[in-house]
Each structure stands twice: as C-alpha cells, then as structure tokens.
Jmol script that loads the backbone (N, CA, C; Angstrom):
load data "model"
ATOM      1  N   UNK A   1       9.756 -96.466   2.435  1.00  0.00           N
ATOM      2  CA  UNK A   1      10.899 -97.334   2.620  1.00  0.00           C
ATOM      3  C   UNK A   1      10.464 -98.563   3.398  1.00  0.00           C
ATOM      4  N   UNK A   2      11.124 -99.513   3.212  1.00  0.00           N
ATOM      5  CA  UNK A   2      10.277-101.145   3.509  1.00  0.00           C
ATOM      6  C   UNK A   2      10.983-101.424   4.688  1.00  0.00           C
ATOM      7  N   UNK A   3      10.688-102.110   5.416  1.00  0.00           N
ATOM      8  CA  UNK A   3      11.224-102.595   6.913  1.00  0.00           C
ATOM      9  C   UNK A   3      12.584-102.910   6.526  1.00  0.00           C
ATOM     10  N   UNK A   4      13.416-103.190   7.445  1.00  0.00           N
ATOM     11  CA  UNK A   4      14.779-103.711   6.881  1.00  0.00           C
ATOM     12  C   UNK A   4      15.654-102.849   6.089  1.00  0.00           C
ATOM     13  N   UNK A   5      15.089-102.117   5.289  1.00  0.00           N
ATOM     14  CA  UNK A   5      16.210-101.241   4.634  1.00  0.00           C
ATOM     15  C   UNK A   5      16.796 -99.762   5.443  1.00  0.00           C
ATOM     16  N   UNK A   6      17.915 -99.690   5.177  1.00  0.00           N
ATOM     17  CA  UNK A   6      18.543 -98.420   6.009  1.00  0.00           C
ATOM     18  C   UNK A   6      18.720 -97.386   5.221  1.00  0.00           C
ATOM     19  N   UNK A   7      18.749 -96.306   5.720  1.00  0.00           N
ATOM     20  CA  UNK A   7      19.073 -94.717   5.206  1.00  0.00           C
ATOM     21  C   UNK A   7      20.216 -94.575   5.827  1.00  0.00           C
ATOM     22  N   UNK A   8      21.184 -93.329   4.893  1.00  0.00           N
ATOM     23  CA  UNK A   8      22.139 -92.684   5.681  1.00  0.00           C
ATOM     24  C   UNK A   8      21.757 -92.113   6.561  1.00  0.00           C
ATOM     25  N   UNK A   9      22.568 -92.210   7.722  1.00  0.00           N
ATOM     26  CA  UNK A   9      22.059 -91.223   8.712  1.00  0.00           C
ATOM     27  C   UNK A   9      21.938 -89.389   8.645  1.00  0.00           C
ATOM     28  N   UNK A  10      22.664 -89.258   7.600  1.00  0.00           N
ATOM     29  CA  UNK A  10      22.474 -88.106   7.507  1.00  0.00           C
ATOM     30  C   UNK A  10      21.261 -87.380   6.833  1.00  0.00           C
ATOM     31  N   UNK A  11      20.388 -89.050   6.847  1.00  0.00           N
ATOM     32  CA  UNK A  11      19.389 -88.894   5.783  1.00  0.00           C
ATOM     33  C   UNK A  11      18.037 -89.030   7.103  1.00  0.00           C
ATOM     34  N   UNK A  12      18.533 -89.628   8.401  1.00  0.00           N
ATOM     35  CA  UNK A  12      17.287 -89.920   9.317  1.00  0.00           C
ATOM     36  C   UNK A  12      17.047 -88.678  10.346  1.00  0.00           C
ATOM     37  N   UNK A  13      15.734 -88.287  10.029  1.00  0.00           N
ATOM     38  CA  UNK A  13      15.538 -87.262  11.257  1.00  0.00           C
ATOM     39  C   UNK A  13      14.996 -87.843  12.575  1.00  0.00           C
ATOM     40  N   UNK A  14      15.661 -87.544  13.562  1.00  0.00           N
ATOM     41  CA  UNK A  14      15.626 -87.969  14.902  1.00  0.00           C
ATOM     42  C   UNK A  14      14.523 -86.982  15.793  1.00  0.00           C
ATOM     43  N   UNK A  15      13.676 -88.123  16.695  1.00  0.00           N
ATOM     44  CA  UNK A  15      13.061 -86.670  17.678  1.00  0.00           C
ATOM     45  C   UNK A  15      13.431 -87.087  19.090  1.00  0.00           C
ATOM     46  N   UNK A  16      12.838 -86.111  19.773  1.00  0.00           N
ATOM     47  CA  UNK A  16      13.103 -86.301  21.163  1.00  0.00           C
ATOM     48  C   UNK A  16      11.963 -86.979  21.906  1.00  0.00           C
ATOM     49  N   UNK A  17      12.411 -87.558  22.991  1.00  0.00           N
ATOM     50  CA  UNK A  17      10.959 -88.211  23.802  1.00  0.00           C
ATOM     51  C   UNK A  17       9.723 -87.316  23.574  1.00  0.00           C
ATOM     52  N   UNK A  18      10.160 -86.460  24.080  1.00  0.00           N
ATOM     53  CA  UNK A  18       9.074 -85.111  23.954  1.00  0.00           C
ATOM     54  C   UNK A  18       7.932 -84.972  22.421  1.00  0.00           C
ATOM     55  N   UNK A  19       9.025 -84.780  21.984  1.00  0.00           N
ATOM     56  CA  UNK A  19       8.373 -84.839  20.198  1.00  0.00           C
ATOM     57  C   UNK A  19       7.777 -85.864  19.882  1.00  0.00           C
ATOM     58  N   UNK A  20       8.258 -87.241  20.239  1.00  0.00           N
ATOM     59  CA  UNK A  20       7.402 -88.670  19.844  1.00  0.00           C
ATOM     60  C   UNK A  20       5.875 -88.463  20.503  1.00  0.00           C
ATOM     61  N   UNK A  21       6.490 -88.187  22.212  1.00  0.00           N
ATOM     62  CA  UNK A  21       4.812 -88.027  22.781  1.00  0.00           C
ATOM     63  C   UNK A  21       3.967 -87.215  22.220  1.00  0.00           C
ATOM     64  N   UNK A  22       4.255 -86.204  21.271  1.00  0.00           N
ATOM     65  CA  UNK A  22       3.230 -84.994  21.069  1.00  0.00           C
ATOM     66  C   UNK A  22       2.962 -85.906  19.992  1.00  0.00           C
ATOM     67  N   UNK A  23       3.182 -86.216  19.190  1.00  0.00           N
ATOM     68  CA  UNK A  23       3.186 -86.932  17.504  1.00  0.00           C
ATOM     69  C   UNK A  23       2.022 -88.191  18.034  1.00  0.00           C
ATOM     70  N   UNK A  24       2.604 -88.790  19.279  1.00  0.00           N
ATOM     71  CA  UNK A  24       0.971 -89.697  19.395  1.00  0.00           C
ATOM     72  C   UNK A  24       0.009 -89.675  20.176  1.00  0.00           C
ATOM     73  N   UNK A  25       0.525 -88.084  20.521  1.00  0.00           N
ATOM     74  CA  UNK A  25      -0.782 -87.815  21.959  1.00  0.00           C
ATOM     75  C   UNK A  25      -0.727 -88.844  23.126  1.00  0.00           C
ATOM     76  N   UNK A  26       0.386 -88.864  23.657  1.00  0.00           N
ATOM     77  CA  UNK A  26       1.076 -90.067  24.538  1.00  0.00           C
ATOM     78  C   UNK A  26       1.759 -89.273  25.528  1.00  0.00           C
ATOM     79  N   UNK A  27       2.012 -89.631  26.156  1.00  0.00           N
ATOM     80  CA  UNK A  27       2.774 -88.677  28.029  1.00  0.00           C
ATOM     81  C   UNK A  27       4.288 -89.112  27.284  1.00  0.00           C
ATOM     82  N   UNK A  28       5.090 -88.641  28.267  1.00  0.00           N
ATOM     83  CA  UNK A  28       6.356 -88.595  28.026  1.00  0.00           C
ATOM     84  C   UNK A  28       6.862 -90.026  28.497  1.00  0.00           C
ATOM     85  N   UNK A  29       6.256 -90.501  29.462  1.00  0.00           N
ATOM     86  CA  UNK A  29       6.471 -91.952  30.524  1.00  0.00           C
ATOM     87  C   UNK A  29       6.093 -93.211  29.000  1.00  0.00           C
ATOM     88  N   UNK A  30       4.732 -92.462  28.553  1.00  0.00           N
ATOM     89  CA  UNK A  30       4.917 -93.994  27.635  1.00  0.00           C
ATOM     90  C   UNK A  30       6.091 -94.446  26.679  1.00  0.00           C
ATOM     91  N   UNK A  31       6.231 -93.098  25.917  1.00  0.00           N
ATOM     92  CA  UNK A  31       7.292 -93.210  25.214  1.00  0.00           C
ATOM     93  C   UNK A  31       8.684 -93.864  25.884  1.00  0.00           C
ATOM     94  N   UNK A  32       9.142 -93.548  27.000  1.00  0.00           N
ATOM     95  CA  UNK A  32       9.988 -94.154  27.604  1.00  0.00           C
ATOM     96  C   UNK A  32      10.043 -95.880  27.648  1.00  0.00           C
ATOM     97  N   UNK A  33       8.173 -95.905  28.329  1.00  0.00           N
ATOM     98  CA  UNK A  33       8.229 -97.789  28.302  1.00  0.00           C
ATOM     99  C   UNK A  33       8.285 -98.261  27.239  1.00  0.00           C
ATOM    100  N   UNK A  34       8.295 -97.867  25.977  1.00  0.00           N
ATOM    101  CA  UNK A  34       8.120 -97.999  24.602  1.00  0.00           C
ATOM    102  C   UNK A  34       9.460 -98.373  24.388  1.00  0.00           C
ATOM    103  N   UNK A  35      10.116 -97.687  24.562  1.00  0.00           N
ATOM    104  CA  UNK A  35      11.677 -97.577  24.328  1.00  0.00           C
ATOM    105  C   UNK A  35      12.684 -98.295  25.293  1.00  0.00           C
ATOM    106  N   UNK A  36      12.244 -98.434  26.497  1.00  0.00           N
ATOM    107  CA  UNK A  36      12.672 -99.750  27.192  1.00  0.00           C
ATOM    108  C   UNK A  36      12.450-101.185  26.714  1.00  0.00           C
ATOM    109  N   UNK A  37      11.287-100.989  26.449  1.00  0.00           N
ATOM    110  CA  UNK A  37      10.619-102.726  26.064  1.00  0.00           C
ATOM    111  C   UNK A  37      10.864-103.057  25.384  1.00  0.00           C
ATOM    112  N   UNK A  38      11.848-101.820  23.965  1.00  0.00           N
ATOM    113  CA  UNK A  38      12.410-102.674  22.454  1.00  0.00           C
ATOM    114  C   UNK A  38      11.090-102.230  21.743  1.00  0.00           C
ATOM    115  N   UNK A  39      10.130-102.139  21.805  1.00  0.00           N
ATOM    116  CA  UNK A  39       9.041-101.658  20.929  1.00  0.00           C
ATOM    117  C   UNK A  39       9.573-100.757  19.946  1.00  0.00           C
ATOM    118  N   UNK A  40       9.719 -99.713  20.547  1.00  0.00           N
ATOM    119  CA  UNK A  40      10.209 -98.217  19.574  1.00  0.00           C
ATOM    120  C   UNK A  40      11.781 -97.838  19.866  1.00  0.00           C
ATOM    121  N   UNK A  41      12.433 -98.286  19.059  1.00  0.00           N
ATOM    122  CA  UNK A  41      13.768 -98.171  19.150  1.00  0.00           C
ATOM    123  C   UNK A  41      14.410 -96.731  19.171  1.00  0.00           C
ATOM    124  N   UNK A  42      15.763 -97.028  19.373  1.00  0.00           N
ATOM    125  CA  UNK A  42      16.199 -95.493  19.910  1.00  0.00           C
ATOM    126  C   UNK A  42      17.316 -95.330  20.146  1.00  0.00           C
ATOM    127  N   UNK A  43      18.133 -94.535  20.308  1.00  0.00           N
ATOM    128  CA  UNK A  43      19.158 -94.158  20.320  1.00  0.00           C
ATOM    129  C   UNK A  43      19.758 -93.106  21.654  1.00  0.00           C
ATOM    130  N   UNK A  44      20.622 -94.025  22.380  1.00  0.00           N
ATOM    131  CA  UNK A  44      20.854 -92.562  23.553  1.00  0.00           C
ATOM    132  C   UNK A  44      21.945 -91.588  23.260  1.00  0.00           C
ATOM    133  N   UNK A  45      21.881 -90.370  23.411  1.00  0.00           N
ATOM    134  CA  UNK A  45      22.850 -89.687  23.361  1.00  0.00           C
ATOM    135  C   UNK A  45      22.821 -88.912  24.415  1.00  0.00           C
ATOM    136  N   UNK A  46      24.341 -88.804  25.465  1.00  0.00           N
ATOM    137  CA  UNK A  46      24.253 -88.768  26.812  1.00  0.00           C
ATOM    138  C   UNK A  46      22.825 -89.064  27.558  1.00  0.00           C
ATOM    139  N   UNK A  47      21.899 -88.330  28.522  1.00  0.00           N
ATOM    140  CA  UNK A  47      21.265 -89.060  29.766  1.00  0.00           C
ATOM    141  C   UNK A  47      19.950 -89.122  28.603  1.00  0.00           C
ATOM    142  N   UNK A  48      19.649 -88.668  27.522  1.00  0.00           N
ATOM    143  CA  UNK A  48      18.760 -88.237  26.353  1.00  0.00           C
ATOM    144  C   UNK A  48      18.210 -89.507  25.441  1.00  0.00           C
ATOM    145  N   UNK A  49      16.934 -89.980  25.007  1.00  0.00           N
ATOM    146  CA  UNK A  49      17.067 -90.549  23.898  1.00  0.00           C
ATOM    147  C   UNK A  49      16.719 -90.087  22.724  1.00  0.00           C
ATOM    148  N   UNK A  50      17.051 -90.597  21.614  1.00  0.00           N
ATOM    149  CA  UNK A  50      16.758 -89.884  20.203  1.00  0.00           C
ATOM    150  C   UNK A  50      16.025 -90.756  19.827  1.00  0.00           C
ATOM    151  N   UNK A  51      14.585 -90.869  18.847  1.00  0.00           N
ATOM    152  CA  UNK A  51      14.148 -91.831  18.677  1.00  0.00           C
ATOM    153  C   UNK A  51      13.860 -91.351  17.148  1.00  0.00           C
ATOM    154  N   UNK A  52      14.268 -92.166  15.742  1.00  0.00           N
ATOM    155  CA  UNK A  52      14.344 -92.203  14.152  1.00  0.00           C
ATOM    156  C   UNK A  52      12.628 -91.988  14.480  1.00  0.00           C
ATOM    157  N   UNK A  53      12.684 -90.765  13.434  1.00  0.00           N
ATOM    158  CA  UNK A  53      11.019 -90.410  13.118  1.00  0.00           C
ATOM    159  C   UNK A  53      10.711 -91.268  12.149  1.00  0.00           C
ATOM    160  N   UNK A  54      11.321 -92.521  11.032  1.00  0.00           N
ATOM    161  CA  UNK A  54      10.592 -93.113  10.573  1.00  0.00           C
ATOM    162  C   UNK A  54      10.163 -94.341  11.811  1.00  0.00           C
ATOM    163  N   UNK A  55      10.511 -94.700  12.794  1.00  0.00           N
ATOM    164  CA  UNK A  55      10.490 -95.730  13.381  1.00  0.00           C
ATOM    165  C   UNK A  55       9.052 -95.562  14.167  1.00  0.00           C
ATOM    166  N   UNK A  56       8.777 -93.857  14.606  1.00  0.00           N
ATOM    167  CA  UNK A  56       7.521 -94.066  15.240  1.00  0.00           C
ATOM    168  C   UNK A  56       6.741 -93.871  13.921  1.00  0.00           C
ATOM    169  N   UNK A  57       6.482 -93.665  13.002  1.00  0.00           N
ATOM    170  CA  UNK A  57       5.635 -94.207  11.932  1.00  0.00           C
ATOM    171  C   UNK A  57       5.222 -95.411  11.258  1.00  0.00           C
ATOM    172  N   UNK A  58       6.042 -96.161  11.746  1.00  0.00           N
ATOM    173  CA  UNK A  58       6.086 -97.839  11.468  1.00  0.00           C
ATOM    174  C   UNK A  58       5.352 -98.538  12.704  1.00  0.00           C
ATOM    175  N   UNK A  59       5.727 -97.624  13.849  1.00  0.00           N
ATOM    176  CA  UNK A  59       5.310 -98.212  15.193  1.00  0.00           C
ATOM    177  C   UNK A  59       3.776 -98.157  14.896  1.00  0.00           C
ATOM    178  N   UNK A  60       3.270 -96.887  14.651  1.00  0.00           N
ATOM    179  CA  UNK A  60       1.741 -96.161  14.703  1.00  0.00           C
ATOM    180  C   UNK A  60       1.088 -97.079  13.484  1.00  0.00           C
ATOM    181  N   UNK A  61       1.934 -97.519  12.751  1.00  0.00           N
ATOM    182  CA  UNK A  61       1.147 -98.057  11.446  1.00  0.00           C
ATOM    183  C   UNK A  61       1.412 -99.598  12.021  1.00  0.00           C
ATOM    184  N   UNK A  62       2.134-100.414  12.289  1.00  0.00           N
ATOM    185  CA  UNK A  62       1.820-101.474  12.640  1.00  0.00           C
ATOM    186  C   UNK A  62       1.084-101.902  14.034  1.00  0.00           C
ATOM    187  N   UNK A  63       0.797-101.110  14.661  1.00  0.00           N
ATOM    188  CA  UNK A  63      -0.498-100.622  15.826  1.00  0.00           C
ATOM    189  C   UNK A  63      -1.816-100.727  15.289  1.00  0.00           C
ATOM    190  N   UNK A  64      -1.712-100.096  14.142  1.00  0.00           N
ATOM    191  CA  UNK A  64      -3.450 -99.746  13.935  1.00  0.00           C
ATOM    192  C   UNK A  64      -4.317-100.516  13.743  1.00  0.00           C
ATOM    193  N   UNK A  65      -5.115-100.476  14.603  1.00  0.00           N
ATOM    194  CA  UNK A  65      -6.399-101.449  14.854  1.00  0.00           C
ATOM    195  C   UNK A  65      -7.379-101.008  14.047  1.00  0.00           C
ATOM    196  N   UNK A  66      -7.900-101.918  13.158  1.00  0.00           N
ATOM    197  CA  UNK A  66      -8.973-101.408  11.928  1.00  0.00           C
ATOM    198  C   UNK A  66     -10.101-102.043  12.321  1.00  0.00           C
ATOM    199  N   UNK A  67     -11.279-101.447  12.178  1.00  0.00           N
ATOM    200  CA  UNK A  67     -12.243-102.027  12.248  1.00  0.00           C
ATOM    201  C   UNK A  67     -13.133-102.812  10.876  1.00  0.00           C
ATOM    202  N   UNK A  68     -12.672-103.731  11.610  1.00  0.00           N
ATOM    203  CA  UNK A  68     -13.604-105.073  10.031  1.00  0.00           C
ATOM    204  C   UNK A  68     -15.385-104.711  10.056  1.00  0.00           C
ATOM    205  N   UNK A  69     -15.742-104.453   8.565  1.00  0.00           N
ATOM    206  CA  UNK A  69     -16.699-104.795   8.824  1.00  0.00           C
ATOM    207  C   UNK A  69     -17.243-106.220   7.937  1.00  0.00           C
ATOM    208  N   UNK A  70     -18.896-106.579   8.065  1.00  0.00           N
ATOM    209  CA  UNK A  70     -19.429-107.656   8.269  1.00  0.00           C
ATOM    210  C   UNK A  70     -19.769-107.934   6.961  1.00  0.00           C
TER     211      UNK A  70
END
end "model"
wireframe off; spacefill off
backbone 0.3
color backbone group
C-alpha cells in the first residue's frame, strides 16, 4: 500500500510500544522519542500508545541506509 492511502481501520493492526521495540531491537524509550517527535505516528488510547504496524514498516524502510557500491 503506497504512502497516503488509508485502510479501514478495521483493516489496521495496531502494536504496543513494547511490540514496536521488539520488531526493531530498540528499548522502549526510543520508541517513545519516535513517537513524540512525529517520526512514527500513533495513536493514544488512555495513558497507552498504539502505534499502526504498517507505519513502523514504512518507518524501517524509509531509514534504510544502503550501502553504494563503486
């Protein structure tokens, strides 16, 4: 699915801070600054955030640093 386009929600699976950090081998704190800074968007529900599992896949893929070669 291409940037910009939306799913039903009944169609987006959501994870928890917890779950994002395990998915990028990341502490629980980054995910948070991630999600403060607007980087990795998110959703609060009460003191909790939910963060769309396609969103950290877009995050990880527009991250990736490739190495050029010569």
């Amino acid at each position: 699915m291409a940037a910009g386009e939306s799913r039903p929600l009944n169609e987006v699976q959501f994870l928890t801070v917890a779950e994002v950090a395990s998915v990028m081998r990341v502490s629980k704190m980054t995910v948070y600054r991630l999600v403060h800074s607007g980087h990795l968007p998110a959703i609060r529900v009460g003191r909790s955030f939910r963060v769309p599992e396609q969103a950290v896949h877009e995050y990880l893929r527009e991250s990736y640093v490739g190495v050029e070669t010569a």
